[in-house]
C-alpha positions in Angstrom: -32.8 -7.7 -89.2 -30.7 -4.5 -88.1 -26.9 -5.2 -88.0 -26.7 -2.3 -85.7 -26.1 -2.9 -81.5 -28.5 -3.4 -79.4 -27.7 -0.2 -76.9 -30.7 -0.6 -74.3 -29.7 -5.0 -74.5 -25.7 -3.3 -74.0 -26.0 -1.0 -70.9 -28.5 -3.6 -69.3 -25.4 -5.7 -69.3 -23.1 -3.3 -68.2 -24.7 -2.0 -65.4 -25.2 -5.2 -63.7 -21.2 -6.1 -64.6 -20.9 -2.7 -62.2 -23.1 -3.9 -59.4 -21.6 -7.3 -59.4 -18.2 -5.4 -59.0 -19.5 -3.3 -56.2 -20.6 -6.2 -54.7 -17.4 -8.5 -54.8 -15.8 -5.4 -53.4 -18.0 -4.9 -50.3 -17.7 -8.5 -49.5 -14.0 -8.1 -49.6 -14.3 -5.6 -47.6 -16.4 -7.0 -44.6 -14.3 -10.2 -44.6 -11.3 -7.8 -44.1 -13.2 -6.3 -41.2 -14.2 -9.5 -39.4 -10.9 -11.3 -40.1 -7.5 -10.1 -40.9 -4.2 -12.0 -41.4 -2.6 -13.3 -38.2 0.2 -11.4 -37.3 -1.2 -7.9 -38.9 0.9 -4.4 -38.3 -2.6 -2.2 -38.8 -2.0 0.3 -36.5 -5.4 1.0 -35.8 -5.5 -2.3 -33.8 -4.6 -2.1 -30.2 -1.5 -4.6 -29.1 -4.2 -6.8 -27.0 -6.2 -7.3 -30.5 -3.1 -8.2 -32.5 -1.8 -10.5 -29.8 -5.8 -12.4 -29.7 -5.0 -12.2 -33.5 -1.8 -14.0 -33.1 -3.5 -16.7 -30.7 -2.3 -15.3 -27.7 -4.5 -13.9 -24.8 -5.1 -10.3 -24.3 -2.1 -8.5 -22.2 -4.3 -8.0 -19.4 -2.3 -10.1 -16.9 -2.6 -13.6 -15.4 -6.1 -13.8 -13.7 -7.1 -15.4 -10.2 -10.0 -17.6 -9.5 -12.5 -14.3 -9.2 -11.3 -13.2 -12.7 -9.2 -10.0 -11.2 -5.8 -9.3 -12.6 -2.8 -10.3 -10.7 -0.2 -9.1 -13.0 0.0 -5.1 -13.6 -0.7 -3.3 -17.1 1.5 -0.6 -17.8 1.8 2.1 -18.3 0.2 2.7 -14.9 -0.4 5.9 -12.9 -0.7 6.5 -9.5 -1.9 9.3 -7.3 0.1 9.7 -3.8 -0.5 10.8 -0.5 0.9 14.3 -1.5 -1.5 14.3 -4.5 1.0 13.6 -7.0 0.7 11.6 -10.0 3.2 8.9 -10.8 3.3 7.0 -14.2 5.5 3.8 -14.0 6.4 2.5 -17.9 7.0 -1.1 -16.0 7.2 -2.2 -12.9 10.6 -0.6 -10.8 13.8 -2.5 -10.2 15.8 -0.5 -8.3 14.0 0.9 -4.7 15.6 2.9 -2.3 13.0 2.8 0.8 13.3 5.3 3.0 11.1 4.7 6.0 11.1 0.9 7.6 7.6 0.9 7.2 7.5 0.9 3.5 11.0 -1.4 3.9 9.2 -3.9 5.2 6.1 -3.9 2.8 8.4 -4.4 0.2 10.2 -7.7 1.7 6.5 -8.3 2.4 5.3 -8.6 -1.3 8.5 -10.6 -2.6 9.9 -7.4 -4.1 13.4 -7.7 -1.5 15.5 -8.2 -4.6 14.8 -4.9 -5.9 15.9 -2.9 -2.8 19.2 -1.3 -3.3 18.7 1.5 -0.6 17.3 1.5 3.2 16.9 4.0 5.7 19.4 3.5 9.1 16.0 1.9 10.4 15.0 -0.7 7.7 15.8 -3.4 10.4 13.3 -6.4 9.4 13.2 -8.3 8.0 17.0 -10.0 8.9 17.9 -9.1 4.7 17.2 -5.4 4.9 20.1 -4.6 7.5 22.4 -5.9 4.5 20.9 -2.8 2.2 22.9 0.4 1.4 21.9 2.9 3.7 21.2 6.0 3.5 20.8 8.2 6.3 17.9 8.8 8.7 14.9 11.2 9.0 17.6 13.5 7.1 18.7 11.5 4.3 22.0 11.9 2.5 21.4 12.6 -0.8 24.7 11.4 -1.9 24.1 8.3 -0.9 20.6 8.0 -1.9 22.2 9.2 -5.6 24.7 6.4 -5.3 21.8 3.7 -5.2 20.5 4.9 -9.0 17.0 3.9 -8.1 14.1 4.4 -10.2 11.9 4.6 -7.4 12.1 6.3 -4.4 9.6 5.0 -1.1 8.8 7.9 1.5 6.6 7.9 4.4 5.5 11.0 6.8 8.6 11.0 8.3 10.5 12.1 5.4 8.4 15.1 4.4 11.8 17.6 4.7 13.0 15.4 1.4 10.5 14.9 -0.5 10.4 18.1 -2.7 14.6 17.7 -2.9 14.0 14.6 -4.1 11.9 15.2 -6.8 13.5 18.4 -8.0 16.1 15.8 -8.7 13.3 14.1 -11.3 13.7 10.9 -9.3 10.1 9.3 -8.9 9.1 9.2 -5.1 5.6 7.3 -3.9 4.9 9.1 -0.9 2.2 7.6 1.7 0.5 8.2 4.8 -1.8 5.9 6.2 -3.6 6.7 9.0 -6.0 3.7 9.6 -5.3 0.4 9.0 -7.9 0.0 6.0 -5.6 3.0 4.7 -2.5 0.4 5.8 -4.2 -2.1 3.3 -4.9 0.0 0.9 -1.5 1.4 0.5 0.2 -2.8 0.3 -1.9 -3.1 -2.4 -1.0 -0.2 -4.2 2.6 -1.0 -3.8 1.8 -4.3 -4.9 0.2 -3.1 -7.8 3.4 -0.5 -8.9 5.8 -3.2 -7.9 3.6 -6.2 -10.4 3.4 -8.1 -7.2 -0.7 -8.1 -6.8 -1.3 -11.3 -5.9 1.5 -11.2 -3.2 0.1 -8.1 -1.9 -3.1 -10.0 -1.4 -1.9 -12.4 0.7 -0.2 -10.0 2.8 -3.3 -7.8 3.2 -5.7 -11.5 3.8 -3.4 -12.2 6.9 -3.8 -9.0 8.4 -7.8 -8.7 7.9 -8.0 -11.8 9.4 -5.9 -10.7 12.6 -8.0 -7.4 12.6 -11.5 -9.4 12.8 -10.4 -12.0 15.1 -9.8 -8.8 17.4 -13.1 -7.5 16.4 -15.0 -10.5 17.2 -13.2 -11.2 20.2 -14.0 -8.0 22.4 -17.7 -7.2 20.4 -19.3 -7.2 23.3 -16.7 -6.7 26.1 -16.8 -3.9 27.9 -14.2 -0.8 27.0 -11.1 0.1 29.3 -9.3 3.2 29.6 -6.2 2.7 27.9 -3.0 5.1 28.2 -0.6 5.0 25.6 3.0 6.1 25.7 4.8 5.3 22.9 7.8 7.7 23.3 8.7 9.0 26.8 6.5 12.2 28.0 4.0 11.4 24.6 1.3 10.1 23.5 -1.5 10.2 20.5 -4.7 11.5 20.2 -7.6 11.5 17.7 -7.1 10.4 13.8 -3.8 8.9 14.2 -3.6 4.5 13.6 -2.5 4.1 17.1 -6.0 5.6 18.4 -7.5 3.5 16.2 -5.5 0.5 17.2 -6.7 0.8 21.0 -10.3 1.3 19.6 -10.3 -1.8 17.5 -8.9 -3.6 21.0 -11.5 -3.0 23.0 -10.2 0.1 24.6 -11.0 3.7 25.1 -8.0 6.0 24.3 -7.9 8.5 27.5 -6.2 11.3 25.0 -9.1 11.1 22.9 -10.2 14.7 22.6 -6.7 15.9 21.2 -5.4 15.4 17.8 -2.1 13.9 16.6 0.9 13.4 18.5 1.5 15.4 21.6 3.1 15.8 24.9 1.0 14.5 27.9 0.3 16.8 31.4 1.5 14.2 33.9 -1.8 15.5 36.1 -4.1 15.2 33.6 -3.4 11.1 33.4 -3.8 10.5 36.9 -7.0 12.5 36.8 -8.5 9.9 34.3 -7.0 7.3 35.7 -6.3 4.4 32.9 -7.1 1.1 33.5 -4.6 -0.2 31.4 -1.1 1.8 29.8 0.6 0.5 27.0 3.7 1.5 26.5 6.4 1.1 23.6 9.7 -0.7 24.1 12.9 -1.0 21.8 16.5 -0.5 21.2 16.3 3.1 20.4 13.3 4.4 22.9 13.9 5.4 26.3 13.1 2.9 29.2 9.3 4.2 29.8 8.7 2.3 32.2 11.0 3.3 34.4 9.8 6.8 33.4 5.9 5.7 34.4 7.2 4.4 38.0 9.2 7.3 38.8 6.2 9.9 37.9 5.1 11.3 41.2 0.8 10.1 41.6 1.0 7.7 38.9 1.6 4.9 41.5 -2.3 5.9 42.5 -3.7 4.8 38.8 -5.1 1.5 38.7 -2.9 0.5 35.6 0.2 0.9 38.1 -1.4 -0.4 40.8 -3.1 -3.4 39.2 0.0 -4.2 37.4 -1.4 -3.3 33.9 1.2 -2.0 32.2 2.2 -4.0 28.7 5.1 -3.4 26.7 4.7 -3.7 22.8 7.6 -3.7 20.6 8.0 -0.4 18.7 9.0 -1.7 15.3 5.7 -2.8 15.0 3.7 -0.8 17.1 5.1 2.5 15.3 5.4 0.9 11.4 2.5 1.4 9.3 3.0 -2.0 7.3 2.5 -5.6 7.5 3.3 -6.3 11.2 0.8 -3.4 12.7 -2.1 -6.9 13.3 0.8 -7.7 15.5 0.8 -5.1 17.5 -3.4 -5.0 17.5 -3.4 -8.3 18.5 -0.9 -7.7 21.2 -2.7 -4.5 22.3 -6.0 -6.7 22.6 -4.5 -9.3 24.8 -3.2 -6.9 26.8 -6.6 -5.1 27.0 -8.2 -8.1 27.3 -6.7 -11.2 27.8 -9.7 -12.9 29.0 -11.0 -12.8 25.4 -7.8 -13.1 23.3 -5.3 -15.3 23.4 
């Protein structure tokens, strides 16, 4: 018998001692893939895969009875009405609103605490008149400085200070809602920058729910002419949410045809002779009714004869936010207050 090795018996042996080690390591391998220690730093795992790791749900936000997020993920980024893009890191703490439209949205959502600025307008709810304040339609930008916010809220009203604003790299959400589906869209937006979703939703559910009582109620009635004045010698035309308001109510706006805001011809009304004027009414408008009354002819249009006229506050006849189903509804009755109450 040869004493010498047995080289074939020798590298039989060796190479399957290699593809047992080739295989131990690939099975180490996949079990790192499918399960790694709780807790891991790989930073080729996203956060919302370390915190599932770590036995805590994804960071996608608490979740209502649909499944939709309420709570926001940042970083978020949002497009404005001017077509400018807005990233928020987390959700703002300091807001200096400058319109009382997007004041009261705010209040609306539960985000009051984090309004350190108002406009001289900002009058509702009762908490906003205790805000800073900071100017008008021409803001003072000392002021507005003083208030540090981290967000600044502007509406169409503001469009002088907008660019100002910004040159001063202070974040400003400009909007411009000219419907009301544009009015709901633009709460839930701000519910979504402010983390206040599901707030936001609640808000938007009351007002969709004045809006098509309203629809139901004057379906099939038949339209009126309706005259709007909601500043003395003015009225609104085509595209604007006040044309659409007297739509949704059952009405036909007798300055249809025109677009925007514009001064009426006196002449012109009494030649289309509204059924029914609507007028605005507050502390800071001028009395138009007494205006209407003292207009020579307009005693001649049935609105003025029949008694027709209807006042509707202008804070919420005017204010593209939460209250402007309030004014729709009061529009409606007035349009037709056999059909809603």
């Amino acid at each position: 018998m040869s004493n010498q090795p047995n080289v074939k018996g020798m590298a039989r042996t060796l190479i399957a001692w290699l593809l047992a080690a080739v295989l131990a390591i690939g099975l180490i391998g996949c079990g790192d893939k499918q399960q790694k220690p709780q807790g891991s730093n790989d930073p080729a795992k996203t956060q919302d895969e370390q915190k599932n790791n770590q036995g805590d749900k994804p960071d996608e936000g608490k979740k209502d009875e649909a499944g939709s997020s309420t709570e926001t993920q940042y970083p978020l980024t949002i497009t404005d009405a001017s077509g400018t893009e807005i990233t928020f890191e987390k959700a703002p703490e300091r807001v200096t609103s400058l319109a009382p439209s997007e004041t009261e949205v705010l209040f609306a959502i539960g985000a009051g605490d984090q309004v350190v600025g108002v406009d001289k307008w900002s009058n509702y709810p009762e908490e906003a008149k205790s805000k800073p304040q900071v100017g008008s339609l021409d803001t003072n930008m000392e002021a507005l400085l003083a208030t540090e916010p981290d967000l600044v809220l502007a509406s169409s009203s503001n469009k002088k200070v907008i660019d100002p604003i910004r040159e001063l790299n202070i974040p400003l959400y400009f909007s411009n809602p000219r419907t009301l589906d544009e009015v709901f869209e633009k709460i839930k937006t701000m519910g979504l920058i402010m983390n206040r979703q599901e707030e936001a939703a609640k808000v938007i559910e009351k007002m969709q729910a004045d809006k098509q009582k309203v629809v139901d109620a004057v379906k099939d009635a038949p339209k009126k002419r309706v005259y709007i004045e909601y500043n003395a010698g003015w009225t609104v035309g085509d595209g604007e949410f006040m044309d659409e308001l007297i739509k949704l109510a059952g009405g036909t706006n007798v300055a249809a045809g025109e677009s925007g805001w514009f001064q009426i011809d006196p002449e012109k009304i009494i030649e289309i002779n509204p059924e029914v004027i609507l007028y605005s009414e507050g502390e800071r408008m001028d009395s138009i009714l007494e205006e209407i009354k003292k207009r020579p002819g307009w005693d001649q249009i049935d609105a003025v004869k029949n008694g027709a006229l209807y006042a509707i506050d202008e804070n919420i006849i005017s204010r593209v936010g939460p209250r402007l189903t309030d004014a729709l509804l009061e529009a409606a009755k007035a349009i037709h207050p056999d059909l809603v109450k």
